[in-house]
Rosetta silent file (secondary structure, phi, psi, omega in degrees, C-alpha in Angstrom):
SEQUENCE: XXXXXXXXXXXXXXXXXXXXXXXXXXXXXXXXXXXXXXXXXXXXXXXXXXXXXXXXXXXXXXXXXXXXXXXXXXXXXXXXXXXXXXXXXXXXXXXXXXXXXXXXXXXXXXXXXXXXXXXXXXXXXXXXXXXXXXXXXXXXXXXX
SCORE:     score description
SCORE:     0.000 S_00000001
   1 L     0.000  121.376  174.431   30.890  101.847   58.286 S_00000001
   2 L   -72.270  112.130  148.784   31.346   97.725   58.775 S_00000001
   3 L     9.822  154.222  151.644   34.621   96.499   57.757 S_00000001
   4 L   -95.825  179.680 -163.866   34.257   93.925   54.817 S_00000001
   5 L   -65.784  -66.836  176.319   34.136   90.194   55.401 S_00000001
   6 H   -76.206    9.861  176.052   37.345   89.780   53.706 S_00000001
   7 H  -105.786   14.087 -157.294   39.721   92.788   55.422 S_00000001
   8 H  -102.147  -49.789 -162.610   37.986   91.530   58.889 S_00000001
   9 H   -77.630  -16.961  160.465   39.527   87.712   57.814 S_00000001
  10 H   -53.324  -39.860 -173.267   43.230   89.674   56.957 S_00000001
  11 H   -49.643  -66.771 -158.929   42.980   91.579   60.251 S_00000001
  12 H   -51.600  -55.098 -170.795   42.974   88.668   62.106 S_00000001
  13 H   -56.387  -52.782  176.278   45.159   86.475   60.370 S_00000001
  14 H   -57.021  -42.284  158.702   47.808   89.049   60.777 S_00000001
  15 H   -78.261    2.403  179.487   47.267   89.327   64.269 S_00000001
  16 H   -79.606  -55.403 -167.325   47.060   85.749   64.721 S_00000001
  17 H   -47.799  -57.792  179.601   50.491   85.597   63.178 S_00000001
  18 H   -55.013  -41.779 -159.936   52.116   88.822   64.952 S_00000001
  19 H   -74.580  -20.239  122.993   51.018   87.723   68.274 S_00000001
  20 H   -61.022   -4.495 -177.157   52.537   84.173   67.708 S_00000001
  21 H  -135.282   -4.599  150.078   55.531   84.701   66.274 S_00000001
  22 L   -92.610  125.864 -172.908   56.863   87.951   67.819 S_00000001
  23 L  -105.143  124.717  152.412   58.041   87.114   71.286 S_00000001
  24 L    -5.424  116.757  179.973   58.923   90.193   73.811 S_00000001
  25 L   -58.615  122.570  175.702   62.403   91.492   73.367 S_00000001
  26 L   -57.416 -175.516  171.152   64.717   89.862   76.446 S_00000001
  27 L   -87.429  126.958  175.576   66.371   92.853   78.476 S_00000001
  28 L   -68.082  150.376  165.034   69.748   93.603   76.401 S_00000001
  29 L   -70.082  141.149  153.144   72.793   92.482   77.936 S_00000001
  30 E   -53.471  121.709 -174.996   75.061   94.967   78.909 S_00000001
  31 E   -56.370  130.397  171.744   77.155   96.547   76.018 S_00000001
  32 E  -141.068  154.762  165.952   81.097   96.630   77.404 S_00000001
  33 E  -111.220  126.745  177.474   84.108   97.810   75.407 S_00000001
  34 L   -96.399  134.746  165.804   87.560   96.817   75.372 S_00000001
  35 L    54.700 -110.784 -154.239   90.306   99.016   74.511 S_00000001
  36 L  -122.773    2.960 -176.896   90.014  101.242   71.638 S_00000001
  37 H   -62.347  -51.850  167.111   86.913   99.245   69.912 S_00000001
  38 H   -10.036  -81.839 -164.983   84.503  102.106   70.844 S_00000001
  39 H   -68.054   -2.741 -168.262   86.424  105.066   69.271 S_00000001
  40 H   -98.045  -23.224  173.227   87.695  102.777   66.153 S_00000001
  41 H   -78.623  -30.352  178.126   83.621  101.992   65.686 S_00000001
  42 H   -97.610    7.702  137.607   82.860  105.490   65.402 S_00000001
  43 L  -106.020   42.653  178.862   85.357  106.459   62.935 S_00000001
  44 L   -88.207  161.228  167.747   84.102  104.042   60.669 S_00000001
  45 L   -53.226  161.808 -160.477   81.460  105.199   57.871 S_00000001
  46 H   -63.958  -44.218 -165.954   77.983  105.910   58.784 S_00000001
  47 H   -54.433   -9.189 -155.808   76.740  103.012   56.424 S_00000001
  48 H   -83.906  -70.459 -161.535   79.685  100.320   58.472 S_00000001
  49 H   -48.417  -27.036 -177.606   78.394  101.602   61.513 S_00000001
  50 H   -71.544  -34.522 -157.642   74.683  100.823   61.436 S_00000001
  51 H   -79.679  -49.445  100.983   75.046   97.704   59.884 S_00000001
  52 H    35.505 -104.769  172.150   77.892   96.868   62.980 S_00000001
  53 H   -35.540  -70.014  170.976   75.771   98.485   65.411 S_00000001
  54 H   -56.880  -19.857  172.739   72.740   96.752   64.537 S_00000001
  55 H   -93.715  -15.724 -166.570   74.187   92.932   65.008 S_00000001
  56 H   -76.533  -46.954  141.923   76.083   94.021   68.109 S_00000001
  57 H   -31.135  -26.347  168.759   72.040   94.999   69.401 S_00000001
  58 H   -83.305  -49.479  159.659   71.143   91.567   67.952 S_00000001
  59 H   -27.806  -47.419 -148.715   73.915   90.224   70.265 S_00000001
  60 H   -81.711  -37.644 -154.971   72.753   92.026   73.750 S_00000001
  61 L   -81.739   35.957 -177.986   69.312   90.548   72.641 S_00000001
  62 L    39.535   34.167 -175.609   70.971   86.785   72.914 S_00000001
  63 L  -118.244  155.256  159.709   70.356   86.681   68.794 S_00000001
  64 L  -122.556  136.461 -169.429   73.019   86.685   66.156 S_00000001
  65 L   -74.820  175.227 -168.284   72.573   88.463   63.360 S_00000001
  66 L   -61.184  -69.019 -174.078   72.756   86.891   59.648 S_00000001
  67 L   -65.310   27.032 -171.409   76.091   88.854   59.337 S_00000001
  68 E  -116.254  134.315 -152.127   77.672   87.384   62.217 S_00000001
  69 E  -138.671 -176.090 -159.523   79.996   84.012   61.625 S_00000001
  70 E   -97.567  171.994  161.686   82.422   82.298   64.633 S_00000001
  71 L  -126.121  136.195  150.938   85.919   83.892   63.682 S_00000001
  72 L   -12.536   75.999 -153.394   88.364   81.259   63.322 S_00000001
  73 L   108.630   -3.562  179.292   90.973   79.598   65.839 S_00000001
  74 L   -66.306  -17.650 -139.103   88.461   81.066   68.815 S_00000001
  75 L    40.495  107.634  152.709   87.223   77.322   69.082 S_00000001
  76 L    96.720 -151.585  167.515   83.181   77.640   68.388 S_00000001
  77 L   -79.506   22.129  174.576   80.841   80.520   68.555 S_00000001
  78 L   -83.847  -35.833  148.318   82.012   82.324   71.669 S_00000001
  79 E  -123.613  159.100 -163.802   83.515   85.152   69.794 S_00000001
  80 E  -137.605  154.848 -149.056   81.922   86.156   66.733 S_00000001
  81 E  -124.446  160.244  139.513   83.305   88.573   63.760 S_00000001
  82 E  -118.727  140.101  157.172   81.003   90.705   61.806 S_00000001
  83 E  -138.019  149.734 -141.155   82.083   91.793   58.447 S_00000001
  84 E  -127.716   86.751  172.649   80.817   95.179   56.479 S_00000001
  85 E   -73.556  132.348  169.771   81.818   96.029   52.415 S_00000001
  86 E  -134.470  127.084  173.597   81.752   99.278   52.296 S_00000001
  87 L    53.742 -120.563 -163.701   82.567  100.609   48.601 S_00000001
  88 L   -98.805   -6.907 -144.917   85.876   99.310   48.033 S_00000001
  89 E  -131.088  138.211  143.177   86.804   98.472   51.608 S_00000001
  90 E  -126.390  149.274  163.301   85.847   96.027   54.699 S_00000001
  91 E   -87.966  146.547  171.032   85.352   96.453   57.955 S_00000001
  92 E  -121.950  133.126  157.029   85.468   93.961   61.051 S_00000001
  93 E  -132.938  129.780 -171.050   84.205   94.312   64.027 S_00000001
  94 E  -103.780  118.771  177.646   85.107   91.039   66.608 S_00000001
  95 E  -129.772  146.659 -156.527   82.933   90.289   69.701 S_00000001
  96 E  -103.902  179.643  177.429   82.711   87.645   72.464 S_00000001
  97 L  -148.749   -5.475 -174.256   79.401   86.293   73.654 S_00000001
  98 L   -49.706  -34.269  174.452   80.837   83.900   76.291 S_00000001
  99 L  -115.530  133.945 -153.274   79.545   85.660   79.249 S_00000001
 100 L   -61.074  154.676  163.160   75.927   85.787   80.679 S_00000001
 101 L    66.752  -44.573  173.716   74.572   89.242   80.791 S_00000001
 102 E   -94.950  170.380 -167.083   77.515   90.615   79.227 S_00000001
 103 E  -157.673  114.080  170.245   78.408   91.122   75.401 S_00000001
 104 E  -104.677  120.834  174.471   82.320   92.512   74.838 S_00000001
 105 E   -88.654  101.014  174.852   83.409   94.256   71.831 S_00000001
 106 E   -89.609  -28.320 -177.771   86.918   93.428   71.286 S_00000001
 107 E  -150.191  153.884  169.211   88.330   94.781   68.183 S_00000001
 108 E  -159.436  135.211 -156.078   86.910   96.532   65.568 S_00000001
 109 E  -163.181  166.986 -177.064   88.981   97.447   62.181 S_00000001
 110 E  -104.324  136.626  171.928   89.336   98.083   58.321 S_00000001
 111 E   -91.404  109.164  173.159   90.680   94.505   57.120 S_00000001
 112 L  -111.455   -2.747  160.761   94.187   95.594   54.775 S_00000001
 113 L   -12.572  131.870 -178.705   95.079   92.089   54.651 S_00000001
 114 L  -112.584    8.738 -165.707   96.767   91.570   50.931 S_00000001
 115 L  -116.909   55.224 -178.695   96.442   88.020   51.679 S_00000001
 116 L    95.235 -171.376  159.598   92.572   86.792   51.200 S_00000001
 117 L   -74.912   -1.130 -172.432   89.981   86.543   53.535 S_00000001
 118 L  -101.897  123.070  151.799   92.077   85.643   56.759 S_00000001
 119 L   -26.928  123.097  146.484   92.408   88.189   59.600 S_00000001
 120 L   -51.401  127.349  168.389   95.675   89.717   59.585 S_00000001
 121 H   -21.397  -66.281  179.477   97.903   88.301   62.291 S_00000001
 122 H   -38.276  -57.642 -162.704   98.781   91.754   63.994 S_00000001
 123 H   -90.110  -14.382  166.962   94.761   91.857   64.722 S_00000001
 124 H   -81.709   -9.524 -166.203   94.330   88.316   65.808 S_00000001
 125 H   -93.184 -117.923 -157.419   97.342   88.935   68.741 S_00000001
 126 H    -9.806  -55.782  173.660   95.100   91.896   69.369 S_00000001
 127 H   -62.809  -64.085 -138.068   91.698   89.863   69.984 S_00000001
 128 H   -74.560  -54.220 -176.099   93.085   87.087   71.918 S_00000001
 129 H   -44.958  -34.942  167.349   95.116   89.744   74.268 S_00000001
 130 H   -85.308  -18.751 -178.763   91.669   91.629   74.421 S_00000001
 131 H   -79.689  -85.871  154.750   89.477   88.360   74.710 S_00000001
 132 H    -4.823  -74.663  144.113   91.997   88.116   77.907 S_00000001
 133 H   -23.406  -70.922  143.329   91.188   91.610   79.558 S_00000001
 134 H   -13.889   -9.751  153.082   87.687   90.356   78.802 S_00000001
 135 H  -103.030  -34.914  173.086   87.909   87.613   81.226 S_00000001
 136 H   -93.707  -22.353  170.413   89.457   88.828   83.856 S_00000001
 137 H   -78.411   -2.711  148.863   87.210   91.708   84.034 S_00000001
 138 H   -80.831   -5.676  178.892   84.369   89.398   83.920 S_00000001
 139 H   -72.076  -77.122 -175.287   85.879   87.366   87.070 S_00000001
 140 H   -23.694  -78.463 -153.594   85.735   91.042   88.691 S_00000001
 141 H   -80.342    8.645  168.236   82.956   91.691   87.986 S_00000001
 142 H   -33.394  -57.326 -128.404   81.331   87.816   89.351 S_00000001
 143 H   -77.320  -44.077 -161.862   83.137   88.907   92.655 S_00000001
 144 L   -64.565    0.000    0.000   80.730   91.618   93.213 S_00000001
């Protein structure tokens, strides 16, 4: 049985369209963790984690996802915050993007702030001291 005329002229247009506009996926950058962000991402809820999980994979792939913003006082986009409503609650998780090939997950946390939208203090001392670690272990690993 022949196709019709018009699901022949859909085909195509949709593959003209995939096959211009989807590019090969680069090779992800290597994932690296600093300090306790690992185990503090997996006891978050399932729903925090995917959504989490999925920009930090938009990250290795040199992209940023929609739910990823600069975080404030870093100077520019070199680390970048995701934040997650979950129910009644948010989540953060803070990551640097600064180094070629690599992608560092520095902090990741339930925001108890009673004061707004601004990162508690306690957890910005925490980033920059982990953004720090995060530097010298990329120097290391340069060396090799």
């Amino acid at each position: 049985m022949k196709p019709s005329p018009s699901r022949t002229r859909l085909t195509g247009i949709c593959q003209i369209r995939h096959t211009n506009d989807v590019k090969a996926d680069p090779q992800p950058k290597e994932l690296l963790w600093i300090g306790s962000s690992r185990a503090d991402l997996k006891r978050l809820p399932d729903e925090v984690k995917d959504a989490i999980g999925y920009a930090l994979f938009q990250a290795q792939l040199g992209r940023k996802a929609p739910s990823a913003k600069p975080l404030a006082g870093f100077g520019g986009a070199g680390v970048l915050e995701v934040t997650e409503d979950f129910q009644t609650n948010t989540y953060r998780a803070v990551y640097t993007v600064k180094f070629s090939e690599l992608v560092y997950v520095l902090h990741v946390f339930q925001k108890k702030s009673k004061k707004g939208i601004a990162t508690p203090k306690a957890d910005v001392d925490l980033i920059k001291k982990r953004l720090k670690l995060a530097q010298e272990d990329y120097k290391v690993r340069r060396k090799r």
